[in-house]
PyMOL CGO cylinders between C-alpha atoms (Angstrom):
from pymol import cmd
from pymol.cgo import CYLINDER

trace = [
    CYLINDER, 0.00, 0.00, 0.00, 0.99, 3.74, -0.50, 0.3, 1, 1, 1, 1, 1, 1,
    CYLINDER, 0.99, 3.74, -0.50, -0.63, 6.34, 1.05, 0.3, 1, 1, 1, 1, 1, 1,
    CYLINDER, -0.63, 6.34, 1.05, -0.53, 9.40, -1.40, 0.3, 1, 1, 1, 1, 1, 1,
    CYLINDER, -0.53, 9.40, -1.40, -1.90, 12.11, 0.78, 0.3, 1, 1, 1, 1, 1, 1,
    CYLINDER, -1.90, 12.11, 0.78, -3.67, 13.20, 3.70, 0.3, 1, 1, 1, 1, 1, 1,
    CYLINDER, -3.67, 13.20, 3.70, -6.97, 14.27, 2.69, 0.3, 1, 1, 1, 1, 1, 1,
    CYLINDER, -6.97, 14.27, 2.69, -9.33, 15.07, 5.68, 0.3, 1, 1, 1, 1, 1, 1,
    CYLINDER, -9.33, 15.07, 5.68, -10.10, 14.67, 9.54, 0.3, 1, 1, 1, 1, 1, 1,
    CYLINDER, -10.10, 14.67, 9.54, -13.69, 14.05, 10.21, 0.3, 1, 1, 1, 1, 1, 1,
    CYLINDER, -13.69, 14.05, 10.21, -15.25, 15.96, 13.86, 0.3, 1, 1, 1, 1, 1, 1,
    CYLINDER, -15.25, 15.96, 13.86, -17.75, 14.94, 16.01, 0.3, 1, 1, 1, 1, 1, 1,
    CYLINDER, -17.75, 14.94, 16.01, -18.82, 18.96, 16.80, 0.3, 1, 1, 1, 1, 1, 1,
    CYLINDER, -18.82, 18.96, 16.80, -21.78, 19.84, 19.12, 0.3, 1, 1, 1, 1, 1, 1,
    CYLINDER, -21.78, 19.84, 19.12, -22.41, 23.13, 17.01, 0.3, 1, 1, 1, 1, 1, 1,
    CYLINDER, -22.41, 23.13, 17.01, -21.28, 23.08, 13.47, 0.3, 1, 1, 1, 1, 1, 1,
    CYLINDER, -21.28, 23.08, 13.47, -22.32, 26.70, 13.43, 0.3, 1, 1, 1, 1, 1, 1,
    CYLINDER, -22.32, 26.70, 13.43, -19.44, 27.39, 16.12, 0.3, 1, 1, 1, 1, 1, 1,
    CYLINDER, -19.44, 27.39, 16.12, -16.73, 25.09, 14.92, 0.3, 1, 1, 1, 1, 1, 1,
    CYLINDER, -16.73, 25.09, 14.92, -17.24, 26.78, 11.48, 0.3, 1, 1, 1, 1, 1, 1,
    CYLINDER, -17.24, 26.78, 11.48, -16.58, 29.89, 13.03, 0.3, 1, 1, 1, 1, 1, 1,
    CYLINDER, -16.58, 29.89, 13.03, -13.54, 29.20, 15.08, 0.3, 1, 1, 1, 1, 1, 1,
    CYLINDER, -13.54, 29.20, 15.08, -12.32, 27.42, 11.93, 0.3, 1, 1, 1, 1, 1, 1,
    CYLINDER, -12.32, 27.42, 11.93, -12.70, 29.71, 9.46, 0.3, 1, 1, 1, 1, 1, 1,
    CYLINDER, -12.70, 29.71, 9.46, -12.19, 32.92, 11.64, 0.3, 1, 1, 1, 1, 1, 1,
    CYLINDER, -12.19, 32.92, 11.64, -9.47, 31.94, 14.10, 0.3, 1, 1, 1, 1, 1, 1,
    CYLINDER, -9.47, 31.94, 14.10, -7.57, 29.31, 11.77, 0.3, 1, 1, 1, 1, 1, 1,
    CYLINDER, -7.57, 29.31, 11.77, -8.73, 30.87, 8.20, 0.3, 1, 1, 1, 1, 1, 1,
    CYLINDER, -8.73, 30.87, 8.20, -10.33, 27.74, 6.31, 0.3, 1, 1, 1, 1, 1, 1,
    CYLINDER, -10.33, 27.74, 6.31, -12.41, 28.04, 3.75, 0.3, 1, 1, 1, 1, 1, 1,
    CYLINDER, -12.41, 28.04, 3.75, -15.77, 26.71, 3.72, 0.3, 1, 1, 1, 1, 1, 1,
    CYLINDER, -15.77, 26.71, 3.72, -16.24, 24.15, 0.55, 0.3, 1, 1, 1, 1, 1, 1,
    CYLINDER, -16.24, 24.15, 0.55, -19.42, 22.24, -0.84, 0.3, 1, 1, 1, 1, 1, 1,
    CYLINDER, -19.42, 22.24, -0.84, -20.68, 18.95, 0.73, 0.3, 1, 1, 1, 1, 1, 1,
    CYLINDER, -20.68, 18.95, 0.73, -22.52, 16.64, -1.19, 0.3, 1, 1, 1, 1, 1, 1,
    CYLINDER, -22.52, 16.64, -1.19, -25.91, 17.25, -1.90, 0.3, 1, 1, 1, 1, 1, 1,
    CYLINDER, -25.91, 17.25, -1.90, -26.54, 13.24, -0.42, 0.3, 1, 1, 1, 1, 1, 1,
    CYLINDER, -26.54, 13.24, -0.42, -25.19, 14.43, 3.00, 0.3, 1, 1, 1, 1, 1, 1,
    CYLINDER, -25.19, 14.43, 3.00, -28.77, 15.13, 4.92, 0.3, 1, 1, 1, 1, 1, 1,
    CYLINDER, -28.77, 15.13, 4.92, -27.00, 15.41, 8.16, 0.3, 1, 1, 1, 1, 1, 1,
    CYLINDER, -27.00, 15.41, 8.16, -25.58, 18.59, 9.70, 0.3, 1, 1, 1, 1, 1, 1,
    CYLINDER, -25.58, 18.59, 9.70, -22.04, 19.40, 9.09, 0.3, 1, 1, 1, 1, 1, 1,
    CYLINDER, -22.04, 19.40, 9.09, -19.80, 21.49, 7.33, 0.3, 1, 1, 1, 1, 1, 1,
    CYLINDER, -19.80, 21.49, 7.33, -16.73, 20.91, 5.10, 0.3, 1, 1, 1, 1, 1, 1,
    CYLINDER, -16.73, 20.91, 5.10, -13.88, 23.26, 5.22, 0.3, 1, 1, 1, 1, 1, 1,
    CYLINDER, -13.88, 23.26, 5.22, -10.71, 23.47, 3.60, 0.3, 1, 1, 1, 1, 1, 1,
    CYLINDER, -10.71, 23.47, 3.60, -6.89, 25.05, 3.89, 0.3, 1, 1, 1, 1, 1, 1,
    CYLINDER, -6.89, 25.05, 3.89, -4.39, 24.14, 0.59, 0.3, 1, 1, 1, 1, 1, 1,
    CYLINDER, -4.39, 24.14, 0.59, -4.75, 20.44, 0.21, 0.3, 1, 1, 1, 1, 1, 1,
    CYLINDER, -4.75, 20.44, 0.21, -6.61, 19.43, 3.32, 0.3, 1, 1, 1, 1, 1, 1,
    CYLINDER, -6.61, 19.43, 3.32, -9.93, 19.20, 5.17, 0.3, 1, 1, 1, 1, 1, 1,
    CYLINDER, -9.93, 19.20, 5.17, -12.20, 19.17, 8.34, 0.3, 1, 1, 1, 1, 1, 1,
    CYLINDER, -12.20, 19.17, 8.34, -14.96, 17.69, 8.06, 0.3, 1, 1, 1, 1, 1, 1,
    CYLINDER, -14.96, 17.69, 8.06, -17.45, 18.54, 10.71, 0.3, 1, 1, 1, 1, 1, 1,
    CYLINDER, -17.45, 18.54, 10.71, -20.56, 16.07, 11.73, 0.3, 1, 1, 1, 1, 1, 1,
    CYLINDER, -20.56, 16.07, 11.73, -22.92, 18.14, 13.75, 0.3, 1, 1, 1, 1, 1, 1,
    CYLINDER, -22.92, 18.14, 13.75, -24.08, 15.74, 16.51, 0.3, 1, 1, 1, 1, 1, 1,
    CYLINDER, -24.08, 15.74, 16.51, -27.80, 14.43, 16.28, 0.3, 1, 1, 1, 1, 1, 1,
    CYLINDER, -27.80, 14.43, 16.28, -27.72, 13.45, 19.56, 0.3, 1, 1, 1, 1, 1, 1,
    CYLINDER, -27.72, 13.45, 19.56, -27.24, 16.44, 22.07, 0.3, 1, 1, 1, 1, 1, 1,
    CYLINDER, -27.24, 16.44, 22.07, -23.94, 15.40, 24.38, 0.3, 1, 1, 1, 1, 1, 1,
    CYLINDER, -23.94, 15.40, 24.38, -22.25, 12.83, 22.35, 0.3, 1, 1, 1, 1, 1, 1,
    CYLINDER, -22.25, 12.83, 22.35, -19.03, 14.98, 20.98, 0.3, 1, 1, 1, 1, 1, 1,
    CYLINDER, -19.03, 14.98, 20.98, -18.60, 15.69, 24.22, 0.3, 1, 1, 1, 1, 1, 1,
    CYLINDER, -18.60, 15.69, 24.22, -18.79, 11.63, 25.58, 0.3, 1, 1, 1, 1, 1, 1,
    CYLINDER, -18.79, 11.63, 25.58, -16.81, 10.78, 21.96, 0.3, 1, 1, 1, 1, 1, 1,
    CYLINDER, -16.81, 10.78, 21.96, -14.40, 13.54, 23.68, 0.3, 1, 1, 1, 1, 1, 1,
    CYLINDER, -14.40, 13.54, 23.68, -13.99, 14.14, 26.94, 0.3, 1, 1, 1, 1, 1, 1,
    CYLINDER, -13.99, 14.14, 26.94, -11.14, 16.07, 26.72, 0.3, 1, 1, 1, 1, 1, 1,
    CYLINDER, -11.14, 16.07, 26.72, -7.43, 16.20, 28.48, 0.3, 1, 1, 1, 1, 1, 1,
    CYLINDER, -7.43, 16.20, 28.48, -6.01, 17.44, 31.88, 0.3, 1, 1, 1, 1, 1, 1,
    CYLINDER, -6.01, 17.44, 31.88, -3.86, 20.14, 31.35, 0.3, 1, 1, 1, 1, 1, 1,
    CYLINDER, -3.86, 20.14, 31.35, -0.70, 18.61, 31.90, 0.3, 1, 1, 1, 1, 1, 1,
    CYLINDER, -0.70, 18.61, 31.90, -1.37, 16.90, 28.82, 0.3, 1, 1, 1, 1, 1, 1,
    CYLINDER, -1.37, 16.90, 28.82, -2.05, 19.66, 26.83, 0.3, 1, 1, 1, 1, 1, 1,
    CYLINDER, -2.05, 19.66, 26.83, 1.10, 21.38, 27.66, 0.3, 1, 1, 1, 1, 1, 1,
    CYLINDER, 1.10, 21.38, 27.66, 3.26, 18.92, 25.91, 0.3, 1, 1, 1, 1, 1, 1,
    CYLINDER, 3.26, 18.92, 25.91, 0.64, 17.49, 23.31, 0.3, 1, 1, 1, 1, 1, 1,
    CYLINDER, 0.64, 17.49, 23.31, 0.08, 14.44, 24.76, 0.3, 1, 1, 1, 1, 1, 1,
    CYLINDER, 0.08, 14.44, 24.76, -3.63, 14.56, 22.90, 0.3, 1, 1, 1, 1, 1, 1,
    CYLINDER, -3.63, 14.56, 22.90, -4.89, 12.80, 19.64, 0.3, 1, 1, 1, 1, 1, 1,
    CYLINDER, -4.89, 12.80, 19.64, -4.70, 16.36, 17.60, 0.3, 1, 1, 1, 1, 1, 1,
    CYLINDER, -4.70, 16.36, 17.60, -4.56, 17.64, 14.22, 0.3, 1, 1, 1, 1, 1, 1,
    CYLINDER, -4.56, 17.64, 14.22, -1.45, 19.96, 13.67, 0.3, 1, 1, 1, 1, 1, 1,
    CYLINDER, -1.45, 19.96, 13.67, -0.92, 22.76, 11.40, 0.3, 1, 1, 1, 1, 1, 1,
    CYLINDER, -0.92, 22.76, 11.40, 2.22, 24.26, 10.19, 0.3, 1, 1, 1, 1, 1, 1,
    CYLINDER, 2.22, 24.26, 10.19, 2.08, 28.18, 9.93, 0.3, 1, 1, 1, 1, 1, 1,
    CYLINDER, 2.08, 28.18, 9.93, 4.48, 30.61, 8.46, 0.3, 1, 1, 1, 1, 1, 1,
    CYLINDER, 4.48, 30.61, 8.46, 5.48, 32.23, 11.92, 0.3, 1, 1, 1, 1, 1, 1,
    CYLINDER, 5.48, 32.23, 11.92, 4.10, 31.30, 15.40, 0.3, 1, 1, 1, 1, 1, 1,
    CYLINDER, 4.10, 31.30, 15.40, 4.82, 34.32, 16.97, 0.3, 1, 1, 1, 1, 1, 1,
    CYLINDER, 4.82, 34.32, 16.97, 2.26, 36.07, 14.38, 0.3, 1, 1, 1, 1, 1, 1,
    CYLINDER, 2.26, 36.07, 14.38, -0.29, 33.24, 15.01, 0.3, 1, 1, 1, 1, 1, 1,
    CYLINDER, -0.29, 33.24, 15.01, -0.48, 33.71, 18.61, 0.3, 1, 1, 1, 1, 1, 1,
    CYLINDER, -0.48, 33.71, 18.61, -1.12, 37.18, 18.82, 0.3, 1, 1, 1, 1, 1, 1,
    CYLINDER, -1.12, 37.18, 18.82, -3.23, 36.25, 15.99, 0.3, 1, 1, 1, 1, 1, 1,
    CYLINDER, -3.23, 36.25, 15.99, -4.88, 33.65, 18.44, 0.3, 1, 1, 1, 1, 1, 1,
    CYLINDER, -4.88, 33.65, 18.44, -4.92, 36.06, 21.62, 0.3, 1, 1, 1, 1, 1, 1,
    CYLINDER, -4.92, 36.06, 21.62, -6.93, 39.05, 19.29, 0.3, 1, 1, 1, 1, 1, 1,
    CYLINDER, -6.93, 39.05, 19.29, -9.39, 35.82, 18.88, 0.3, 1, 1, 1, 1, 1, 1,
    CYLINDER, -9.39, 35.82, 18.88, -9.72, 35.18, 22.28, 0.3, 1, 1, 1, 1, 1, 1,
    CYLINDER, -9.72, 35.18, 22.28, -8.08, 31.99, 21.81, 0.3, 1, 1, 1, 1, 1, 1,
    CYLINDER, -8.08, 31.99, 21.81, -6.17, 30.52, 25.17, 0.3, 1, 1, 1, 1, 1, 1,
    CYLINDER, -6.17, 30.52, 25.17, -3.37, 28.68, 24.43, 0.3, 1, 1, 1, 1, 1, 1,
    CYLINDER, -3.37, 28.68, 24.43, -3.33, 25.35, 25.97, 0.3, 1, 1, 1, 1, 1, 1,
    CYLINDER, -3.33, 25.35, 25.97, 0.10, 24.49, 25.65, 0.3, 1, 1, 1, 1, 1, 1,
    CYLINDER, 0.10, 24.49, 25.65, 3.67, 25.77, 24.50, 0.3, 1, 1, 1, 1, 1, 1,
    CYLINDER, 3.67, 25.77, 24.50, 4.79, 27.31, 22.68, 0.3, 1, 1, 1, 1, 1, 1,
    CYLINDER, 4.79, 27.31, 22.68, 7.85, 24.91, 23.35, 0.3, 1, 1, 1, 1, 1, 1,
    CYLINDER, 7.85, 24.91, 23.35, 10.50, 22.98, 20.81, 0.3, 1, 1, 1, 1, 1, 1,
    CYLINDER, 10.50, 22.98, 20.81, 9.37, 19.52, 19.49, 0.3, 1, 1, 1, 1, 1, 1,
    CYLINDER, 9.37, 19.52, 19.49, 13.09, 18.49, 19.79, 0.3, 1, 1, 1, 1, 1, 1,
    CYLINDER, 13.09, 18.49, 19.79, 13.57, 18.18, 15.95, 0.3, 1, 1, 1, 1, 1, 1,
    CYLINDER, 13.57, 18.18, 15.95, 13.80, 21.59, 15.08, 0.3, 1, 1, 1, 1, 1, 1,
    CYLINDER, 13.80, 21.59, 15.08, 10.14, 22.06, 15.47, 0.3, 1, 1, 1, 1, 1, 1,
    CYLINDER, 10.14, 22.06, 15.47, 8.33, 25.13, 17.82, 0.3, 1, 1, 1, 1, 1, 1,
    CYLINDER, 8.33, 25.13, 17.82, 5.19, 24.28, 18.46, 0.3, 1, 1, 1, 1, 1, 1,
    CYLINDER, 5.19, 24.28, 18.46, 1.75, 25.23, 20.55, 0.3, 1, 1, 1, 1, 1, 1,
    CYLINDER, 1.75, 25.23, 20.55, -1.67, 23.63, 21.36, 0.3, 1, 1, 1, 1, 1, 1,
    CYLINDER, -1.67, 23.63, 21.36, -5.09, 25.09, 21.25, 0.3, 1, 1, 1, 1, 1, 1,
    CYLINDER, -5.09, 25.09, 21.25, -8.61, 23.77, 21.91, 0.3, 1, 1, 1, 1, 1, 1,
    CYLINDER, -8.61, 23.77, 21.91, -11.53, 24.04, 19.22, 0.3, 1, 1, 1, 1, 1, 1,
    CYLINDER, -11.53, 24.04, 19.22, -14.82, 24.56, 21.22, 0.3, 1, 1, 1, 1, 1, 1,
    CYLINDER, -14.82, 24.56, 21.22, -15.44, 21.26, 21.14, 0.3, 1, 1, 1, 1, 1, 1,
    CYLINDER, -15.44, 21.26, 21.14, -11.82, 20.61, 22.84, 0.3, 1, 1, 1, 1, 1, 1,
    CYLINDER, -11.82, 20.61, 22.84, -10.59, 18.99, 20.32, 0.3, 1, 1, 1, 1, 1, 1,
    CYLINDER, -10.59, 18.99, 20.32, -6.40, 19.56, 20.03, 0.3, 1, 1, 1, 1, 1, 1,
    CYLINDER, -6.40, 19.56, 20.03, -5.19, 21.86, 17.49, 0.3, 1, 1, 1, 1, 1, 1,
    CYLINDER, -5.19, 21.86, 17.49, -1.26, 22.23, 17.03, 0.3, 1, 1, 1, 1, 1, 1,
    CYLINDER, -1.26, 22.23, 17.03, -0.02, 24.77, 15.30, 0.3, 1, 1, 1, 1, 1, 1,
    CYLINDER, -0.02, 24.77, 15.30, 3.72, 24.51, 14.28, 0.3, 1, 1, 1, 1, 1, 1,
    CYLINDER, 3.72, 24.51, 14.28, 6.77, 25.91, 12.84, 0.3, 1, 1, 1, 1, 1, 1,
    CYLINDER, 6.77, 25.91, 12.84, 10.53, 24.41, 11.47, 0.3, 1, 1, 1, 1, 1, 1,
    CYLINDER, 10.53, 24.41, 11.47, 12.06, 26.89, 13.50, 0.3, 1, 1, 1, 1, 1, 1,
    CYLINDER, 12.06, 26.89, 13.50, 15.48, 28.54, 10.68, 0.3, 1, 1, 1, 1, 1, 1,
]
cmd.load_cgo(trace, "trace")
């Protein structure tokens, strides 16, 4: 087998209305077109090459028993099933993130490869890291 690409994450989200927001307003995705067969709430968005895929729960508290969420000491070092992001500069995405309102759960500290990295939460606390090869 060979895996070409990564193509898209799918989310369990209580309020696809929310996510949508804090996805395309704090992290700058694009909302795409779902099919037309999809009768189900959700949303599809999209940065470059990849995408979330947000299922809007039909039953009201299971994103939050599909994810319960981490303690913080977790979250500090990215011990957390997460989707990561690189970014252009870090410094610029967290006072990008802070003029959001956006806490920062963890970091911004070096992967150990070259790598600077931080941790956020999506409202539905899922883990979001956003990274950078540091030069």
């Amino acid at each position: 087998m060979n895996i070409r690409k990564a193509d898209h994450v799918a989310l369990l989200v209580a309020n696809v209305e929310r996510s949508c927001h804090f996805y395309t307003q704090v992290l700058g995705m694009v909302e795409v077109p779902r099919p037309q067969s999809f009768n189900f709430p959700g949303a599809w968005l999209q940065s470059n090459n990849f995408q979330i895929h947000l299922i809007g729960e039909e039953v009201e508290g299971l994103a939050r028993d599909r994810n319960p969420g981490y303690v913080a000491s977790e979250l500090a070092v990215g011990h957390a099933t997460h989707v990561a992001f690189e970014v252009n500069n870090l410094e610029e995405a967290m006072q990008h993130l802070h003029a959001q309102g956006v806490e920062i759960a963890g970091g911004p500290r070096p992967r150990g490869d070259g790598v600077q990295q931080l941790y956020i939460l999506d409202p539905d606390s899922y883990v979001v890291e956003l990274f950078v090869w540091a030069s």
